[in-house]
BAFI-138215 format. One record per residue (C-alpha): residue in three letters; x, y, z; residue number from 1. Coordinates in nm, 3 decimals, padded with zeros to 5 digits. Example, Ala and Ser with C-alpha at 12.3 -4.5 7.8 and 13.67 -1.06 7.14 Angstrom:
<atoms>
(atom ALA; (01.230; -00.450; 00.780); 1)
(atom SER; (01.367; -00.106; 00.714); 2)
</atoms>
This chain:
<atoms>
(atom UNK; (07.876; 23.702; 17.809); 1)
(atom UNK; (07.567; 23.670; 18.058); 2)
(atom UNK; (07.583; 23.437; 18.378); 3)
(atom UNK; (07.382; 23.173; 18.205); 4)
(atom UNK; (07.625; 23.140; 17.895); 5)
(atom UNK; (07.871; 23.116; 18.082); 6)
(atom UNK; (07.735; 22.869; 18.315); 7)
(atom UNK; (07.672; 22.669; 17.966); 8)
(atom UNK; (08.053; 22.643; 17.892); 9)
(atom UNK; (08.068; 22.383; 18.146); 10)
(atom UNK; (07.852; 22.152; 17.969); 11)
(atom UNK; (08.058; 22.099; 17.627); 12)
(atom UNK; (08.214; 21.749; 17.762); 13)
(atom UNK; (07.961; 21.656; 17.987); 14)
(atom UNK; (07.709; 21.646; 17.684); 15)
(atom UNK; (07.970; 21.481; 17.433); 16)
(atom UNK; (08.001; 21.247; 17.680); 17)
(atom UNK; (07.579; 21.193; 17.737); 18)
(atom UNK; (07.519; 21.193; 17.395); 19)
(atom UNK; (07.776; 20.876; 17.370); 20)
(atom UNK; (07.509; 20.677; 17.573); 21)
(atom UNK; (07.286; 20.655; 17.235); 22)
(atom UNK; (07.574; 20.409; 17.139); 23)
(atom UNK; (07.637; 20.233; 17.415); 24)
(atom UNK; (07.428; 19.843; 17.415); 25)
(atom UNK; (07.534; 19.516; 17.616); 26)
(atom UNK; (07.409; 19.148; 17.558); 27)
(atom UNK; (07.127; 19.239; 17.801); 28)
(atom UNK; (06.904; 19.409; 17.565); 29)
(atom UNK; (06.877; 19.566; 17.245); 30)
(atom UNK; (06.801; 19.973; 17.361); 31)
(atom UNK; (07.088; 20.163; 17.359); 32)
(atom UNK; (07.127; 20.272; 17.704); 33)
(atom UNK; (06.981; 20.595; 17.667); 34)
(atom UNK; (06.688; 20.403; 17.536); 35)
(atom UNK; (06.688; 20.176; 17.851); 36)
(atom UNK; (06.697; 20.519; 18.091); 37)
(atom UNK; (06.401; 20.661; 17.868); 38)
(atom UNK; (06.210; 20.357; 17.956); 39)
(atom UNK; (06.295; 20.335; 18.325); 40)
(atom UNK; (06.226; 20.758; 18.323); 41)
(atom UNK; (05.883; 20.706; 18.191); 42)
(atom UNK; (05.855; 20.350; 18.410); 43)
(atom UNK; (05.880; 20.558; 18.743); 44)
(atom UNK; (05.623; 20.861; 18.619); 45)
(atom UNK; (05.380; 20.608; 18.515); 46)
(atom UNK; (05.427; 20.384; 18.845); 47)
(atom UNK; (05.392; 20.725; 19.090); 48)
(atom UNK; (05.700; 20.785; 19.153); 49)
(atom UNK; (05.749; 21.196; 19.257); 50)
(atom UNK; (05.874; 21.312; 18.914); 51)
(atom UNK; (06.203; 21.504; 19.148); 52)
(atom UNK; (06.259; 21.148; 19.240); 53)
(atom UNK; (06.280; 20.976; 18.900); 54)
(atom UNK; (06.464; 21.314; 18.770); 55)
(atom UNK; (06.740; 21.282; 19.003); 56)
(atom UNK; (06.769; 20.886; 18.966); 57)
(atom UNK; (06.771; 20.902; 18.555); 58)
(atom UNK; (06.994; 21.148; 18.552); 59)
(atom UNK; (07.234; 21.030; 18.846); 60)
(atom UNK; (07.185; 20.737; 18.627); 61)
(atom UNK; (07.289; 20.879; 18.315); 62)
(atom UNK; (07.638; 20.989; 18.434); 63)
(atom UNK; (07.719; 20.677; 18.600); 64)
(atom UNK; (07.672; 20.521; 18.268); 65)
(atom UNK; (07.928; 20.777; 18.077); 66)
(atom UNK; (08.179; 20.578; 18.238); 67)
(atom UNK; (07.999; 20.251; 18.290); 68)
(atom UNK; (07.783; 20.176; 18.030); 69)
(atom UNK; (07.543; 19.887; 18.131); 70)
(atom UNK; (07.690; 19.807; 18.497); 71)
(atom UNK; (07.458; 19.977; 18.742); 72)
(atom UNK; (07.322; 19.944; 19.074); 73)
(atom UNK; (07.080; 19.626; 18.974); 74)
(atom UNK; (07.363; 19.425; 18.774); 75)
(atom UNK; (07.642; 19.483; 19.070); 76)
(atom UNK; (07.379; 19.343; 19.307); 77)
(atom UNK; (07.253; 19.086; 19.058); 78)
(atom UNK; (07.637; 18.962; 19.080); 79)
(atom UNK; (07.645; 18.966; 19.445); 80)
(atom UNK; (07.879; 19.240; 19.484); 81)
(atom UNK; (07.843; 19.389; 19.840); 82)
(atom UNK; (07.704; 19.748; 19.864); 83)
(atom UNK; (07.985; 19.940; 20.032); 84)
(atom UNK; (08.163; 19.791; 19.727); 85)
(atom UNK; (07.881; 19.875; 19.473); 86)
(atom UNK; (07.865; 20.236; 19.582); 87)
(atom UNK; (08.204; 20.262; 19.575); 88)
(atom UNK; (08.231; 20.167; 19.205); 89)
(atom UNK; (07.943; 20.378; 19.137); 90)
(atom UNK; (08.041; 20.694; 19.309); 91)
(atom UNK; (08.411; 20.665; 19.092); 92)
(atom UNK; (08.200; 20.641; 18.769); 93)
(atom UNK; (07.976; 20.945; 18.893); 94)
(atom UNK; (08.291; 21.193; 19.069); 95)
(atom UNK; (08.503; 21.135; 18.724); 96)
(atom UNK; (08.149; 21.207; 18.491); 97)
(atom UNK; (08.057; 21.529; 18.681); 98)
(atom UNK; (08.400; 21.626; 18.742); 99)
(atom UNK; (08.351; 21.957; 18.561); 100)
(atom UNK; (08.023; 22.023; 18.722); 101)
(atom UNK; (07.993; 22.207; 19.023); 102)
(atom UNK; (07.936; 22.014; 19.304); 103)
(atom UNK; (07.721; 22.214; 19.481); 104)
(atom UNK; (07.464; 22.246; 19.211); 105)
(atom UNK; (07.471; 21.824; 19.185); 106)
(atom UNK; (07.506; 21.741; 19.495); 107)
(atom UNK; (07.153; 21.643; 19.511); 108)
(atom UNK; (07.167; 21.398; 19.188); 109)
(atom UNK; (07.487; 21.241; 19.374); 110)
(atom UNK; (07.307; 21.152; 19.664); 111)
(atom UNK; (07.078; 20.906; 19.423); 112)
(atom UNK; (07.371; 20.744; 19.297); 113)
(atom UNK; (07.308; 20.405; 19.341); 114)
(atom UNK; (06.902; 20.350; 19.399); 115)
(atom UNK; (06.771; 20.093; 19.168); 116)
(atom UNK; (06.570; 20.217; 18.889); 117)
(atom UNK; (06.191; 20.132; 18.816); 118)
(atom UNK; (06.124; 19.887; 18.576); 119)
(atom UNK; (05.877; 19.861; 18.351); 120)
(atom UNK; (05.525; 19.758; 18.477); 121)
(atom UNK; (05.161; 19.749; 18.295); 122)
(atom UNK; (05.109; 20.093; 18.325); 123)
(atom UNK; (05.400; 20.223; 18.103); 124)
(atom UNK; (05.257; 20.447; 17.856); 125)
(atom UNK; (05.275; 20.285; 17.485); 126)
(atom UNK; (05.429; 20.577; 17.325); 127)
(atom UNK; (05.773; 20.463; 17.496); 128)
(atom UNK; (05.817; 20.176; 17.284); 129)
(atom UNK; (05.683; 20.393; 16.942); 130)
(atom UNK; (05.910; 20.645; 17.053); 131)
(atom UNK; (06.224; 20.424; 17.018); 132)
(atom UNK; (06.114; 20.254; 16.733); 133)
(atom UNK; (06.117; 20.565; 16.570); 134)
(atom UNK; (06.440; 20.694; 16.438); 135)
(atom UNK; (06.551; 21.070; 16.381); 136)
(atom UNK; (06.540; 21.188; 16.034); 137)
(atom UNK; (06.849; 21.393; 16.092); 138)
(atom UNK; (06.957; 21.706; 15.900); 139)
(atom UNK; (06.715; 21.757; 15.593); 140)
(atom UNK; (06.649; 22.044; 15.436); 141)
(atom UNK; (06.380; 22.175; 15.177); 142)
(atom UNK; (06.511; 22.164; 14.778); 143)
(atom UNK; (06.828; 21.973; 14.900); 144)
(atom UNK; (06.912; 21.606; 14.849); 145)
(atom UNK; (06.827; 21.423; 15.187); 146)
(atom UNK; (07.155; 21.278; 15.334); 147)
(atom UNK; (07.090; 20.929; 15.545); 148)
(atom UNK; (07.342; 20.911; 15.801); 149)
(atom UNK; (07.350; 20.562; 16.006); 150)
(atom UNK; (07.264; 20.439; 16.235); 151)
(atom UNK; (07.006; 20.682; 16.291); 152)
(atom UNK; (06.909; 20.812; 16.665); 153)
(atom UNK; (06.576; 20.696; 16.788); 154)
(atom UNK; (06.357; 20.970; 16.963); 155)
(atom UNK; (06.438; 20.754; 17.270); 156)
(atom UNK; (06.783; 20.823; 17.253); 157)
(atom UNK; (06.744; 21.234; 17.191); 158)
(atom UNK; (06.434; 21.256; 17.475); 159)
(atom UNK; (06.655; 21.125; 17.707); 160)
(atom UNK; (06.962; 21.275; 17.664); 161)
(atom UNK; (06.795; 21.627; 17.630); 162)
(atom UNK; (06.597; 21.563; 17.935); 163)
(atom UNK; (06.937; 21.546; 18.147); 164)
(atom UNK; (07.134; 21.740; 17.991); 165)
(atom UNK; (06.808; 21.977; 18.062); 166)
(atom UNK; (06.818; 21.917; 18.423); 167)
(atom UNK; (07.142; 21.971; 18.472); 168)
(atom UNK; (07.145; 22.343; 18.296); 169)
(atom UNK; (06.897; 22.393; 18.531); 170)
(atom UNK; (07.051; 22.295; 18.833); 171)
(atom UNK; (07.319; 22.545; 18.720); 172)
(atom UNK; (07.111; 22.812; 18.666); 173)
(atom UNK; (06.764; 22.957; 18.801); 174)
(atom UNK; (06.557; 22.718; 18.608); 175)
(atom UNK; (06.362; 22.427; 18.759); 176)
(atom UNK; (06.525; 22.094; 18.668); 177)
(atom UNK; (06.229; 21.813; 18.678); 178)
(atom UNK; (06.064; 22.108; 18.417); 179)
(atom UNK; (06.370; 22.056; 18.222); 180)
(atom UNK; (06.355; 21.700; 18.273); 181)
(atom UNK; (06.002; 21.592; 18.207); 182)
(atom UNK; (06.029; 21.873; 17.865); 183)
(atom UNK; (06.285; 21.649; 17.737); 184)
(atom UNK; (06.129; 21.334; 17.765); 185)
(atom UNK; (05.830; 21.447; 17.636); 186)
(atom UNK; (05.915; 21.696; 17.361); 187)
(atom UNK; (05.875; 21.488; 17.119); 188)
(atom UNK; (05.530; 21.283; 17.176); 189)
(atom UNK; (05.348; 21.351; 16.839); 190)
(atom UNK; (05.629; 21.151; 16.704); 191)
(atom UNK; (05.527; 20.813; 16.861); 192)
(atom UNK; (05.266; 20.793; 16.599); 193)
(atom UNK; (05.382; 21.081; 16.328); 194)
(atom UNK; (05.720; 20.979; 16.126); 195)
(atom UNK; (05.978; 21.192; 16.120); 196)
(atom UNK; (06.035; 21.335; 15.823); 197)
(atom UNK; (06.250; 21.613; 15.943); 198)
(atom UNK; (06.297; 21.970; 15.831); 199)
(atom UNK; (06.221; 21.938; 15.483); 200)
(atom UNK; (05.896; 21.748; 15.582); 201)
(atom UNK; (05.758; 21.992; 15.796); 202)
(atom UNK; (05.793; 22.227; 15.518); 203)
(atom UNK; (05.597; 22.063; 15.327); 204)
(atom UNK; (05.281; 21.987; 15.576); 205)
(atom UNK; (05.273; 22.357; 15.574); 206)
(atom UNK; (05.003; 22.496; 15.815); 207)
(atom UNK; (04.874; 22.131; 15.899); 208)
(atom UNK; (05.216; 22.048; 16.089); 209)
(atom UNK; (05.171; 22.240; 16.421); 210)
(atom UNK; (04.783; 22.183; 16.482); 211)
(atom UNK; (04.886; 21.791; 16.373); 212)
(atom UNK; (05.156; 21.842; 16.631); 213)
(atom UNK; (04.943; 21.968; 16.910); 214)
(atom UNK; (04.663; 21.700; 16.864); 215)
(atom UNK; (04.875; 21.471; 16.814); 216)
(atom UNK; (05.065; 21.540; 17.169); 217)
(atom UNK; (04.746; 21.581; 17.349); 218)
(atom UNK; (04.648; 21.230; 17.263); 219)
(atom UNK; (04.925; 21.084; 17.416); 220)
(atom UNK; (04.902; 21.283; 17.715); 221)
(atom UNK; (04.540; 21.164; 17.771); 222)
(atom UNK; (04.690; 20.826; 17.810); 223)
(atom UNK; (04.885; 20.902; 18.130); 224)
(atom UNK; (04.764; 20.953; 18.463); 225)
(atom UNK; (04.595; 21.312; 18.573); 226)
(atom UNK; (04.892; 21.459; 18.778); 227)
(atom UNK; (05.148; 21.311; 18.565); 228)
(atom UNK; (04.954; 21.451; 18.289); 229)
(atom UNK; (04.946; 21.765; 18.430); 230)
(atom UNK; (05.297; 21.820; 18.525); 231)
(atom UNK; (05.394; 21.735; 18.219); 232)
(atom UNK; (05.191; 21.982; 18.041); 233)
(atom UNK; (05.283; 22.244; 18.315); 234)
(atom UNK; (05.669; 22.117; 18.160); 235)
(atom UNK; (05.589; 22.163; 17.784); 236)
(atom UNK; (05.407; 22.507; 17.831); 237)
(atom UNK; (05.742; 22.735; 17.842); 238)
(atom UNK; (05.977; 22.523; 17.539); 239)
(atom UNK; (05.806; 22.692; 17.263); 240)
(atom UNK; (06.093; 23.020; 17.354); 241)
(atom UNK; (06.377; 23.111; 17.547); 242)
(atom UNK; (06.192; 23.411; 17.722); 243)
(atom UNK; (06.223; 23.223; 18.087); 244)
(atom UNK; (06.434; 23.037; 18.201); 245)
(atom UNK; (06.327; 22.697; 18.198); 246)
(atom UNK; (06.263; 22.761; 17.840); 247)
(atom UNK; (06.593; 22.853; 17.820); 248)
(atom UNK; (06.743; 22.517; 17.985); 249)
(atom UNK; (06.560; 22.328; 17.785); 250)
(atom UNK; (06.628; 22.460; 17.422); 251)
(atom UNK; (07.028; 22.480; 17.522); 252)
(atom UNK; (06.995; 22.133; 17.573); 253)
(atom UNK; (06.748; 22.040; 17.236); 254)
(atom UNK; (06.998; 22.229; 17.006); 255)
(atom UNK; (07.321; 22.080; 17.200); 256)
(atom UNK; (07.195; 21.752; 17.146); 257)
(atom UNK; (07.129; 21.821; 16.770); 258)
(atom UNK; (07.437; 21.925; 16.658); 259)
(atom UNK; (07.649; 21.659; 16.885); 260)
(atom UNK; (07.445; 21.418; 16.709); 261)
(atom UNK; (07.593; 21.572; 16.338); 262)
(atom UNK; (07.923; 21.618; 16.537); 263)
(atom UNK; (07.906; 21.197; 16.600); 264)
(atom UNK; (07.828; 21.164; 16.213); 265)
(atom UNK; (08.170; 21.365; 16.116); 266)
(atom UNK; (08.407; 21.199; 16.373); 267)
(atom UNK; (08.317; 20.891; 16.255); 268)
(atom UNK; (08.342; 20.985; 15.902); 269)
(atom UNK; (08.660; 21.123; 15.962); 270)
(atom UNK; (08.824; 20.820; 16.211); 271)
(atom UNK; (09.137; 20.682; 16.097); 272)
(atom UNK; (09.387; 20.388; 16.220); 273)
(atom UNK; (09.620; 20.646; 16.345); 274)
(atom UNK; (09.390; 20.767; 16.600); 275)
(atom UNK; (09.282; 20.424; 16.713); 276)
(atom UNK; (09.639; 20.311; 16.777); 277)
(atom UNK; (09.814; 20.700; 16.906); 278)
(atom UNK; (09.520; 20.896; 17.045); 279)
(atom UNK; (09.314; 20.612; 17.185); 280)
(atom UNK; (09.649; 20.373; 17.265); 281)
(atom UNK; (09.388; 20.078; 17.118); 282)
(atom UNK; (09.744; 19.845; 17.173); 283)
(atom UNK; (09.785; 19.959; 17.507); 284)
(atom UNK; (10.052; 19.928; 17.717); 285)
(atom UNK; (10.098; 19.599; 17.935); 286)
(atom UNK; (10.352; 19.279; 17.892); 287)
(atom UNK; (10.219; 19.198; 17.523); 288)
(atom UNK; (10.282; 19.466; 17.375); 289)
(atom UNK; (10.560; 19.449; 17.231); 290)
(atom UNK; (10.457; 19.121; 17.112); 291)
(atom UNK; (10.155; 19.296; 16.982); 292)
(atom UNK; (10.311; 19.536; 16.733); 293)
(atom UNK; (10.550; 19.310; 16.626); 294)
(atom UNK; (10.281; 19.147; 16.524); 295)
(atom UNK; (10.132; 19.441; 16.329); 296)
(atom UNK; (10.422; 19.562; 16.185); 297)
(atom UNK; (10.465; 19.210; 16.010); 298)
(atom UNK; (10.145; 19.229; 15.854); 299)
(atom UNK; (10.234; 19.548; 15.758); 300)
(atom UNK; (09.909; 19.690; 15.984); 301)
(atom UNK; (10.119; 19.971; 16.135); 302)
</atoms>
């Protein structure tokens, strides 16, 4: 096994746990909260903020909210909790997230734990909001019956969770991270106007798909401004292989994402009361309990 694949092994729970933040909404909103760090990714870019910057904030971001969904810097401060207190709560949420990541290689992203995010001004490029509308077709394939699995992704949720999951290969590895970063978020731009119709439907634009794709792409980079235009380019250049190594980062991190997504579809398929109440203790221990599965057992629930 090569240095980099081995390097990868770490990522297995950090991802599963990532990918959970597609799921993950409060009463604050209705984006998922991978959807609301997609927005405040492409907020900063578009507001001028050093793309290392937003990289390391989004994803610092991104594994706070593994463990604490929607409570971040701004809500803890919005609630008047002091900051010695606030970073405290944040770092915990962090140290437990990255616990199987070396520390060295993070150590930069958990310095940024707990800087408020950019929000979203008048220069926030209108493929963001396209981009979330849209969902993910999912697993399709040509001749075969398609199989709708809900609730679908949105290209909001997968850009952002490959775009961390991207940077933090790289910061493992020899690959540049904000590449990583700024590939994932904008990997899949032609799809803010172009439905996704998935495998199957590519097949069947045939030879129009990647010249549709490219235009398509280049449209929506016109819309941002020159150096974020450019770096962003400079990010998409090496993702069509794995010959380097930022190509490599981010296609470990596209395919990772893909099949934790179809991983999320069979768990769920497959849930069952017994794991709710033994594996996940969803009657917990405390003074009702007993009282609790009394309860249940009466109603014949247990």
């Amino acid at each position: 096994m090569t240095q980099a694949m081995e390097n990868l092994a770490r990522f297995g729970a950090v991802a599963r746990d990532l990918s959970e933040l597609k799921r993950m909404r409060d009463q604050s909103t209705t984006d998922s909260v991978a959807e609301r760090l997609f927005r405040s990714a492409w907020a900063g870019l578009s507001e001028g903020v050093a793309p290392r910057a937003v990289c390391l904030q989004v994803v610092a971001d991104a594994l706070v909210a593994t463990r604490l969904a929607g409570i971040d810097a701004a809500l803890l401060r919005g609630m008047e909790v002091d900051g010695d207190t606030r970073e405290a709560i944040l770092r915990r949420g962090f140290d437990d997230a990255a616990s199987g990541l070396e520390p060295d290689a993070v150590a930069p992203v958990r310095d940024a734990v707990g800087g408020l995010r950019t929000v979203a001004g008048p220069s926030m490029p209108a493929f963001v909001d396209r981009l979330i509308r849209q969902p993910r077709a999912g697993a399709t394939s040509p001749g075969k019956p398609r199989l709708a699995l809900e609730p679908a992704e949105s290209h909001g949720d997968h850009c952002l969770v490959v775009g961390v999951l991207g940077a933090l290969v790289a910061l493992h590895g020899e690959a540049d991270p904000v590449r990583a970063f700024l590939a994932g978020l904008a990997h899949h731009l032609h799809n803010a106007r172009l439905p996704d119709t998935g495998f199957a439907g590519e097949v069947m634009l045939g030879d129009t798909l990647l010249p549709l794709m490219h235009r398509l792409t280049e449209e929506e980079l016109r819309t941002l401004p020159a150096a974020l235009r450019m770096a962003v380019e400079d990010a998409l250049a090496p993702i069509a292989d794995a010959d380097t190594p930022d190509g490599r980062a981010f296609n470990a991190a596209d395919v990772i994402d893909r099949v934790l997504q179809a991983h999320h579809h069979g768990r769920a398929a497959a849930f069952t009361v017994d794991q709710a109440l033994g594996d996940l203790d969803l009657v917990h221990a405390g003074p009702l309990q007993a009282f609790h599965l009394r309860v249940l057992s009466t109603l014949g629930l247990l």
